[in-house]
C-alpha positions in Angstrom: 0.0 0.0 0.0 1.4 3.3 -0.8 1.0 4.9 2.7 1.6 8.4 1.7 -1.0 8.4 -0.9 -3.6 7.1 1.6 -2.6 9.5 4.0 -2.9 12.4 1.4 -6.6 10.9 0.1 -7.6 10.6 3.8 -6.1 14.4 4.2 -8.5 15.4 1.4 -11.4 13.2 2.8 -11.4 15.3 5.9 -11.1 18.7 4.4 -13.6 18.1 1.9 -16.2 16.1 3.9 -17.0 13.5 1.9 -15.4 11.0 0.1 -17.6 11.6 -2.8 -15.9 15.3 -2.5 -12.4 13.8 -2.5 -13.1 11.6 -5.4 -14.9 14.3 -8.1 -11.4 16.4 -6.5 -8.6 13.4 -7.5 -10.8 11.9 -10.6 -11.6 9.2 -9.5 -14.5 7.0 -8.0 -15.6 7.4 -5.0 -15.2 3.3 -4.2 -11.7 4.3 -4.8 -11.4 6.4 -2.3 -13.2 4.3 0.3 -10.6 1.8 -0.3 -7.5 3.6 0.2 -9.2 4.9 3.5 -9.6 1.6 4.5 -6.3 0.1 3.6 -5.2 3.3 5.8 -7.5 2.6 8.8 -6.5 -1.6 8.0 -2.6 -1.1 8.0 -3.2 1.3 11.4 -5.5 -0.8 13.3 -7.6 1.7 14.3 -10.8 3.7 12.9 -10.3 7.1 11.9 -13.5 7.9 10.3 -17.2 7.3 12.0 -19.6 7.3 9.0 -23.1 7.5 8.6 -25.8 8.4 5.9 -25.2 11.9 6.0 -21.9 13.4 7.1 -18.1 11.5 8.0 -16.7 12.7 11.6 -13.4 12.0 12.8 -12.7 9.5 16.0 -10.4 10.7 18.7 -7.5 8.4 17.0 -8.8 10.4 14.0 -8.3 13.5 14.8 -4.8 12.6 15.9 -4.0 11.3 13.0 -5.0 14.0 10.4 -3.2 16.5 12.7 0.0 14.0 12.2 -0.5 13.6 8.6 -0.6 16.9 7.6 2.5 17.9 9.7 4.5 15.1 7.8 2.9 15.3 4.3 3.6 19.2 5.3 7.1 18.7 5.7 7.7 16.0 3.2 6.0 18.9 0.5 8.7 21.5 1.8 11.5 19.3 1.4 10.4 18.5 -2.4 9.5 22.3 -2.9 13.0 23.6 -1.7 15.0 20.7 -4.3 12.6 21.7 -7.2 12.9 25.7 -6.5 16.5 25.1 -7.6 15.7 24.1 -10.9 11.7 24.2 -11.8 9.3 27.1 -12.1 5.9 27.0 -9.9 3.8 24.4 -10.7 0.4 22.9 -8.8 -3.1 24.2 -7.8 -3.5 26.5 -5.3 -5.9 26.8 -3.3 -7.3 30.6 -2.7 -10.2 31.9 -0.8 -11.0 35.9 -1.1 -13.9 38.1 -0.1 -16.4 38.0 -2.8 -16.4 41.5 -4.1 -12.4 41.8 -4.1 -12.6 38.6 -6.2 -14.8 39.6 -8.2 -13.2 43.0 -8.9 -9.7 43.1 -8.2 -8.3 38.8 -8.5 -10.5 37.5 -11.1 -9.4 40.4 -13.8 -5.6 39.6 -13.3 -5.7 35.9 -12.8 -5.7 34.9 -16.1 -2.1 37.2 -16.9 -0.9 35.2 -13.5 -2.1 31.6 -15.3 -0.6 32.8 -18.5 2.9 33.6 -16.9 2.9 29.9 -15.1 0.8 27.4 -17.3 2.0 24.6 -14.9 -0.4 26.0 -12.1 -3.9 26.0 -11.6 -6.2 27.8 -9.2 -9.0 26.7 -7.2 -10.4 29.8 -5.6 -13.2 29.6 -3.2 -14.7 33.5 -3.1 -16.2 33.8 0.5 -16.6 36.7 3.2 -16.3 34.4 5.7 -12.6 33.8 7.7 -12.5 29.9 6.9 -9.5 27.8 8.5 -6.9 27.5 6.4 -5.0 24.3 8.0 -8.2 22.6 8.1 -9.8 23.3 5.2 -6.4 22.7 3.1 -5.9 26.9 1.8 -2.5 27.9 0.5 -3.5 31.7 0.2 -6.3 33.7 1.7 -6.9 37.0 1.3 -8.1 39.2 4.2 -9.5 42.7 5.0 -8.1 42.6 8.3 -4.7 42.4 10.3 -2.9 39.1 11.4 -4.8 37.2 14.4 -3.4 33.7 14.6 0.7 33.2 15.4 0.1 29.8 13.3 0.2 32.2 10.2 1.7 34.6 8.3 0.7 37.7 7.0 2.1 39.7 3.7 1.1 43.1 3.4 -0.5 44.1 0.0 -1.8 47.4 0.1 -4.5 49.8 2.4 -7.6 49.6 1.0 -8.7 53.4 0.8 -12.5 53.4 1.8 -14.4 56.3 1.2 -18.0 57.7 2.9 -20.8 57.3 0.1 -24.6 58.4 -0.6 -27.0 59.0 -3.0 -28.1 62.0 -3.8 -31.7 60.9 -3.0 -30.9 59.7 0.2 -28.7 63.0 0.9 -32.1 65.0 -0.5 -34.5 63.7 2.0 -31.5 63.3 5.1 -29.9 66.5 4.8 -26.4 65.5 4.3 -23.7 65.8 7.4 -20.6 67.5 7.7 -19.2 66.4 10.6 -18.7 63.0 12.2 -20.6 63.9 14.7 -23.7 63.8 12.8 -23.5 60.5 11.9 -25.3 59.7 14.9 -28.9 60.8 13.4 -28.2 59.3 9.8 -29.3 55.4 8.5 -25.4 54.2 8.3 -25.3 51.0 6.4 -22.8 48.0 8.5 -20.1 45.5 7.1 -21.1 42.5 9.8 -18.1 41.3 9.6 -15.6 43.9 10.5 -14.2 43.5 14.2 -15.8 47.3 15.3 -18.9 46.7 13.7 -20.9 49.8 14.5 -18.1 52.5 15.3 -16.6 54.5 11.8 -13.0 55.9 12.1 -12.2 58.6 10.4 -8.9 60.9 10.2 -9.2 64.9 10.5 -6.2 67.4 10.8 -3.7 64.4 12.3 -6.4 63.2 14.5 -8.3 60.1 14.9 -11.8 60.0 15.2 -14.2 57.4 16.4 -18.0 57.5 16.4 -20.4 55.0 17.1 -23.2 54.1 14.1 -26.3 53.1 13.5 -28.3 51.9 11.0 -31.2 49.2 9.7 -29.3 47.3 8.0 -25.8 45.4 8.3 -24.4 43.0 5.7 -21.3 40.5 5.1 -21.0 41.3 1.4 -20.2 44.7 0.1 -22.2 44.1 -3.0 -25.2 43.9 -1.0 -24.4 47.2 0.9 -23.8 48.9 -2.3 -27.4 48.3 -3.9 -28.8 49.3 -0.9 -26.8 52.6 -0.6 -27.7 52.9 -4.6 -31.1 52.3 -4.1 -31.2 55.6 -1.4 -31.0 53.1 1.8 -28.8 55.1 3.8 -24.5 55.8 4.2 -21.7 53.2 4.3 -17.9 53.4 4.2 -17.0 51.3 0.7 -13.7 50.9 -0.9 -12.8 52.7 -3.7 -12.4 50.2 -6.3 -16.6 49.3 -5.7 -17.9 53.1 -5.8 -15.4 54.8 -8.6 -17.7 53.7 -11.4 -20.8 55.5 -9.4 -18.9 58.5 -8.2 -17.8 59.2 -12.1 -21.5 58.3 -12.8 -23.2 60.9 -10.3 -25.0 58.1 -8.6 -23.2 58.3 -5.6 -21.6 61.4 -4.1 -18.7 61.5 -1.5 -20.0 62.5 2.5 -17.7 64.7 3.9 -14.7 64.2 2.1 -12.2 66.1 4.2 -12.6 63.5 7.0 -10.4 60.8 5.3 -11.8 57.6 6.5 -9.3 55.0 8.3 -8.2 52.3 5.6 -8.5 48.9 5.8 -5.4 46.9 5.2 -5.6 43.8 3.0 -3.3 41.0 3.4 -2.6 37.7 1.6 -2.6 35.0 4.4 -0.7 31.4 4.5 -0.2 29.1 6.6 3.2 29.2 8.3 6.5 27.1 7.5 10.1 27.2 7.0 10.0 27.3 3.9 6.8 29.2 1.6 6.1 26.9 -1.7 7.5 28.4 -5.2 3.6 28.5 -6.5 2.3 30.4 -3.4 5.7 32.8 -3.5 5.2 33.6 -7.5 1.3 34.6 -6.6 1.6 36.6 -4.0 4.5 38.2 -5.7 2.6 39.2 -9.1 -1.0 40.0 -7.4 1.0 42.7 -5.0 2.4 44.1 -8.3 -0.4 44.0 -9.9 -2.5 45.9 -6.9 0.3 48.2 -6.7 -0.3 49.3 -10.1 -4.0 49.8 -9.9 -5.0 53.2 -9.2 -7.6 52.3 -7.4 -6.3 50.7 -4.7 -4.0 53.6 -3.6 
């Protein structure tokens, strides 16, 4: 029995949740990949899966296992990745997960230059507003509105997302439309739900920082969302650049007190941590940094 290959399809198994998953993932059946579990759990003595109708859960020898297996196959990956950096270009899938607007607007438009400059690797990006976990859920690179919060992984700056106060004009017509931070307090201010000071806006006035608390009927995990409701005369919201330019130029949005620069959020591409980074996820985070850098939007 190839050990390590049963290790890797149990590895996948778990992440995915099903062996069904694993199977459509490695093109293959999903009999297949019962077996090689099997073998696994055979050769080991021990069970590793529970199964049942609907969902596969790990057993307490389980769970020890896959945290095992992944710190081996982790480290037999690295030793392969350092010999082959010496003479190979990047080559593999990785595995990406980004909030769904950023993907939408920002990756997706300069992914297919990166997949063009390295035809030996292929992406697999899963676009999500959610934080998932990326040892768990098998992630080379996420990318994250937000600053480093786990010592298990490591962060690379990419730029700080300039966010700017927005309203429509019909909105600002019926409001009255405020000019001070202050007055934020009596408008409908529009939420991102997943930001870690929900309902408090930051803004930046003659070198000082300000804080004041929000409310609004409405808060939201995707920006898209926000933006049709601010559109549609729903009330404020803090939104990136790169979503509002096309309105601003438009005249269907107008910029709230502009004077009062509002505090950016910085993104970051996020990978798990190790001695030694893989060649693929280096060249990615390498080119889509550039590549931000030279949008004019983002700065």
């Amino acid at each position: 029995m190839d050990q390590l290959g049963a290790m890797r399809v149990f590895i996948r198994v778990v992440q995915t949740g099903s062996f069904s998953a694993a199977a459509r993932e490695q093109n293959t059946s999903q009999a297949t990949i019962s077996k090689k579990v099997a073998a696994l759990e055979a050769k080991l003595g021990i069970k590793l899966l529970t199964r049942s109708s609907r969902e596969l859960s790990l057993t307490e020898a389980g769970n020890e296992y896959f945290d095992r297996s992944m710190a081996i196959i982790a480290e037999l990956d690295e030793a392969e990745a350092i010999v082959r950096s010496q003479v190979a270009s990047p080559k593999g899938t990785i595995r990406l997960t980004a909030p769904v607007v950023f993907g939408r607007l920002l990756l997706a438009p300069i992914l297919p230059e990166f997949l063009s400059r390295y035809p030996e690797i292929k992406v697999d990006l899963a676009l999500s507003d959610k934080h998932v976990d990326l040892i768990s859920e098998g992630v080379d690179v996420a990318i994250r509105a937000r600053q480093l919060e786990d010592s298990s992984l490591v962060a690379r700056h990419l730029f700080d997302n300039p966010m700017f106060l927005v309203a429509s004009s019909q909105y600002l017509e019926m409001q009255g439309e405020p000019t001070e931070p202050e007055a934020l307090r009596r408008h409908n201010c529009l939420v991102y739900s997943l930001l870690k000071s929900v309902n408090i806006w930051h803004f930046r006035y003659n070198e000082k920082d300000i804080s004041v608390p929000v409310n609004g009927n409405f808060q939201c995990d995707n920006g898209d969302a926000i933006l049709e409701m601010v559109l549609k005369g729903g009330g404020l919201a803090q939104l990136p650049m790169w979503m509002v330019e096309e309105h601003l130029s438009a005249g269907r949005l107008k910029l709230v007190m502009p004077e009062y620069v509002v505090q950016p959020l910085p993104f970051n591409a996020i990978f798990p941590q190790s001695r030694y980074v893989p060649l693929k996820v280096r060249a990615f985070i390498d080119f889509i940094k550039l590549k931000l850098q030279q949008n004019p939007l983002v700065k």
